[in-house]
C-alpha positions as CSV (number, residue, x, y, z in Angstrom):
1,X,83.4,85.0,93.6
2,X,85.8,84.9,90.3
3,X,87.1,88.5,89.8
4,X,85.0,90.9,87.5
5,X,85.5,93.2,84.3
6,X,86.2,95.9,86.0
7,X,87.8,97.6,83.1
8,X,84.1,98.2,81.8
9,X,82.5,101.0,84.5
10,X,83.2,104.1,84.8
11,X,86.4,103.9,87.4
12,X,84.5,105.6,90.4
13,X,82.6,102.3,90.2
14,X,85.9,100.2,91.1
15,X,87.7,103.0,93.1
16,X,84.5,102.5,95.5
17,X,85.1,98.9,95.3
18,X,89.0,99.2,95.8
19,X,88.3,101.0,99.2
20,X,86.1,97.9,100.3
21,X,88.8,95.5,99.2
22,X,91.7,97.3,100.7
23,X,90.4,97.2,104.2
24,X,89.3,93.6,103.9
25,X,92.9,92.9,103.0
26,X,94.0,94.9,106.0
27,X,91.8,93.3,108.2
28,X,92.8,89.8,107.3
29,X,96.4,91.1,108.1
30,X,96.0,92.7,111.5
31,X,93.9,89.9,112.7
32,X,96.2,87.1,112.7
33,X,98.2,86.6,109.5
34,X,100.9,89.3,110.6
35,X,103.1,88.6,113.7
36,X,102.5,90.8,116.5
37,X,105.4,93.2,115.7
38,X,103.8,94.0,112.0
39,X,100.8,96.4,111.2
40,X,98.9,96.9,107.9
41,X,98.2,100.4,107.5
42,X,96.0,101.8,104.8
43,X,98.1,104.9,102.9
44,X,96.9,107.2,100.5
45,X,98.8,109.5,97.8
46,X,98.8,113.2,99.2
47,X,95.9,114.8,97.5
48,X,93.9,111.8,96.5
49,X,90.8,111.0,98.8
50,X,90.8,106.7,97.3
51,X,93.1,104.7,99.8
52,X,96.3,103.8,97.5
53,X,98.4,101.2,99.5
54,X,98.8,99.0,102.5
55,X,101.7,99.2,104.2
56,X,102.9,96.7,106.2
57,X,105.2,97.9,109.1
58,X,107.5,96.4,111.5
59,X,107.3,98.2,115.4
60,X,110.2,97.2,116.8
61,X,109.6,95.4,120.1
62,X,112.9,94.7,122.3
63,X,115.4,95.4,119.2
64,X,114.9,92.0,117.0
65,X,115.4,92.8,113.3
66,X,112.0,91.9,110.3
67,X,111.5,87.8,110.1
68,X,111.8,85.6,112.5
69,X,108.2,84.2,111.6
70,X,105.5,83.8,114.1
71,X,101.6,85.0,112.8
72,X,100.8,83.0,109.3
73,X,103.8,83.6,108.1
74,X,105.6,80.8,105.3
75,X,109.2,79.8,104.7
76,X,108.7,78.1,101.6
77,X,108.8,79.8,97.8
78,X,105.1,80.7,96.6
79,X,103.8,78.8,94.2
80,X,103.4,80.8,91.4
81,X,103.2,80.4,87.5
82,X,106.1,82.6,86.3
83,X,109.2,83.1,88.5
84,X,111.9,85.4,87.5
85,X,115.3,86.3,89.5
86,X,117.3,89.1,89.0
87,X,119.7,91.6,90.2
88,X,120.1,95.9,91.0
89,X,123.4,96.8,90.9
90,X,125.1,98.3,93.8
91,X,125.6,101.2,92.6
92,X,122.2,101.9,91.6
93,X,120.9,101.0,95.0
94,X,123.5,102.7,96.9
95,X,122.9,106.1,95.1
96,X,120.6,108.9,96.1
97,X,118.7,105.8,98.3
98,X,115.3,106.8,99.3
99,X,114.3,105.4,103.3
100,X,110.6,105.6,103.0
101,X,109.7,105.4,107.0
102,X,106.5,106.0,109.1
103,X,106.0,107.3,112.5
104,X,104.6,103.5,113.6
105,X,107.2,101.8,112.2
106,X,110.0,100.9,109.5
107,X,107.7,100.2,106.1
108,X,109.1,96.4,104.9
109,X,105.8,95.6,102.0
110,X,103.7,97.8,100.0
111,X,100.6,96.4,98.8
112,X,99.2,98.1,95.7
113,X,95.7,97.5,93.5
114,X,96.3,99.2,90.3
115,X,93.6,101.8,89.6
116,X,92.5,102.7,86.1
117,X,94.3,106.2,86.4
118,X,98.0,104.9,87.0
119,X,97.5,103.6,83.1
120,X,95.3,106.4,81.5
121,X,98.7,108.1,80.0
122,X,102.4,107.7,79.6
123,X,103.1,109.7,82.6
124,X,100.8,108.5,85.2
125,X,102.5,104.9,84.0
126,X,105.7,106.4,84.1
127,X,104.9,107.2,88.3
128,X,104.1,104.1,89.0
129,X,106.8,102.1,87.5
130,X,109.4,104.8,88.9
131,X,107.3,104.8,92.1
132,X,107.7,100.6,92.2
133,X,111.2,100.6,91.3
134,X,111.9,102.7,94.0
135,X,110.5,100.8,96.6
136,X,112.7,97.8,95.0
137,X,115.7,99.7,95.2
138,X,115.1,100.7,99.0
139,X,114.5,97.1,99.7
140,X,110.9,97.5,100.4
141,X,109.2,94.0,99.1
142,X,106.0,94.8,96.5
143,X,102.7,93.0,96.0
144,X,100.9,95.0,93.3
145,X,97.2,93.4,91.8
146,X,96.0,94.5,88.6
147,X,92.8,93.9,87.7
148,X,92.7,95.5,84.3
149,X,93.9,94.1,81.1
150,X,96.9,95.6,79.1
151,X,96.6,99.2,77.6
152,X,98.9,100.4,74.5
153,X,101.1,101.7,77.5
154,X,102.0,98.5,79.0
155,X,101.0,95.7,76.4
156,X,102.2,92.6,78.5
157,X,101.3,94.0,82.0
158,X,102.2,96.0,85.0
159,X,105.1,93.5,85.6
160,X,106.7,93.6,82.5
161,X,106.5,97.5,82.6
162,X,108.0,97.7,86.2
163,X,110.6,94.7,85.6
164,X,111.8,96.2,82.1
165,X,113.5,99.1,83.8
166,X,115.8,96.5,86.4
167,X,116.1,93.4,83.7
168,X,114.4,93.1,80.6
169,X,112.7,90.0,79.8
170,X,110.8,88.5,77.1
171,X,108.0,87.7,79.4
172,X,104.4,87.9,77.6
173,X,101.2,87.5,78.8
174,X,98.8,84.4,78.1
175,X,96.0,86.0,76.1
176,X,93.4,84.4,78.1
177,X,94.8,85.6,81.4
178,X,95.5,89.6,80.8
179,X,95.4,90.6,84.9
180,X,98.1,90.4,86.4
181,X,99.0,89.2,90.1
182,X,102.9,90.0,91.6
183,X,104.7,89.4,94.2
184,X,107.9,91.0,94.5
185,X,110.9,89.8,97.1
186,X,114.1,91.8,97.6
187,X,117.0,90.3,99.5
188,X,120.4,92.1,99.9
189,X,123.7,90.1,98.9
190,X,127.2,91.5,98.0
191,X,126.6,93.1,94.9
192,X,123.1,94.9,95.4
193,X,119.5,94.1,95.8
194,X,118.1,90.2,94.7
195,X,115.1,90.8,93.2
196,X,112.6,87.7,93.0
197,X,109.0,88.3,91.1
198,X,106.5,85.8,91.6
199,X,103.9,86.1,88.6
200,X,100.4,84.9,88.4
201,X,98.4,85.9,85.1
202,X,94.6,85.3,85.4
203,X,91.4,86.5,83.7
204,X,87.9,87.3,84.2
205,X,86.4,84.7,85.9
206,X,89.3,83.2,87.8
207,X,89.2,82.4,91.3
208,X,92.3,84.3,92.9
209,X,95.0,82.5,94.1
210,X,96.3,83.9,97.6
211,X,99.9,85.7,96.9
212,X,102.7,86.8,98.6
213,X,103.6,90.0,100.7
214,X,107.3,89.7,102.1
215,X,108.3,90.5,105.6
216,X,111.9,89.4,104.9
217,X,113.8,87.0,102.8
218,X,112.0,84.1,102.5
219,X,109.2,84.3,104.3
220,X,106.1,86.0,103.8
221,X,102.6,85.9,104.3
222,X,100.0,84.6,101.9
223,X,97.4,87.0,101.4
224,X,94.1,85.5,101.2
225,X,92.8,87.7,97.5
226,X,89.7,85.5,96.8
227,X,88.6,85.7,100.5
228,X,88.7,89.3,100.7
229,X,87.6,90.4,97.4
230,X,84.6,88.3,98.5
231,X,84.3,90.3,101.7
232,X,84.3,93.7,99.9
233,X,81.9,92.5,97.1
234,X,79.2,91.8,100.1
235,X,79.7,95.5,101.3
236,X,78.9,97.0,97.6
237,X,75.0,97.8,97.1
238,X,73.5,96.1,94.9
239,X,72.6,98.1,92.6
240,X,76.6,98.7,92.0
241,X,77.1,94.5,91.9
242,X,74.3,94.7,89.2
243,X,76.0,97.2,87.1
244,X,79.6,95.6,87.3
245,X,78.0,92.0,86.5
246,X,75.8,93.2,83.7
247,X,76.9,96.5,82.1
248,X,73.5,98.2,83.2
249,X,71.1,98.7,86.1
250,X,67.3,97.7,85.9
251,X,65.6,100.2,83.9
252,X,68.0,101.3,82.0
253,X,67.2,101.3,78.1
């Protein structure tokens, strides 16, 4: 099932959508992918009824630290198209630090789908890249899908927004392939926070790859995208498939 124009309904359409995929992806994580001491929990922002995140927690079980591997969990680098390495300073990481925590567990990954209204204005994009960065700077790793094309806001993509404010690159986005798909691993050394972003652009159409969500320093688990943005399109009525496939329902003039 390649992924859809989303960015042409009315954003209830895809928020309804989003809740169907966000479980399936949670599902695929809590039976089997993550080891037995991780848990994929759907969060939501306070005051918004559309799930916003997974989180994906470690319970500590007899004092072992995150990694360690076990579940479907890989070693080697993804395979991405665009790979791009950089560094937060010490200092910025050490000051006015932010420990996000749970009452399950220690939150290592937050998995985001962009929604329509974290790009509708300069300040809603402002949250989320602050909201991103933040995580980064805590240490938490970041797997953020966006299935909607660049707005006047953030012209070459979420990533470039969100990696502009720790390293600015010249990074652009192939014109065919405006979506973008990132993974985002963090690993401590002696100055700060490594920060590695594994990029896949893709369009309308595509099949999606599966892409990273980090546990620890190298290794993560690959998230199966395509299989469980299949799963939540079977949930939607059809009625709601017609209208994101065609632009219009049956009957309509």
């Amino acid at each position: 099932m390649p992924i859809q124009d989303w960015s042409r309904v009315d954003p209830n359409v895809y928020h309804h959508f989003h809740q169907f995929w966000t479980t399936a992806m949670c599902r695929a994580l809590n039976n089997g992918l993550l080891p037995a001491e991780y848990l994929a929990l759907v969060e939501q922002h306070a005051g918004n009824p559309q799930p916003d995140v997974l989180a994906l927690e470690w319970r500590s079980t007899n004092g072992r630290k995150p990694g360690g591997g076990g579940g479907g969990v890989a070693t080697s680098p993804p395979k991405t198209r665009h790979i791009f390495r950089t560094e937060i300073d010490s200092y910025a990481s050490r000051a006015n630090r932010i420990t996000i925590r749970h009452r399950l567990g220690e939150i290592i990954c937050v998995i985001e789908l962009v929604s329509p209204g974290n790009k509708h204005s300069r300040i809603a994009l402002r949250q989320f890249v602050e909201k991103a960065v933040a995580f980064l700077r805590t240490g938490v790793h970041l797997l953020i899908l966006d299935p909607f094309p660049p707005t006047p806001r953030d012209p070459q993509g979420i990533h470039r927004a969100i990696f502009d404010e720790i390293h600015e690159t010249d990074f652009q986005l192939p014109s065919d392939k405006p979506l973008t798909l990132v993974g985002y691993e963090v690993n401590p050394d002696s100055v700060g926070l490594d920060v590695t972003a594994y990029v896949e652009p893709v369009g309308v159409g595509d099949v999606l790859p599966d892409m990273p969500a980090y546990l620890a320093a190298g290794e993560h688990v690959p998230v199966p995208l395509e299989a469980t943005y299949q799963a939540a399109w079977a949930d939607c009525p059809p009625v709601m498939r017609e209208l994101v496939e065609t632009g219009r329902v049956a009957g309509e003039s």
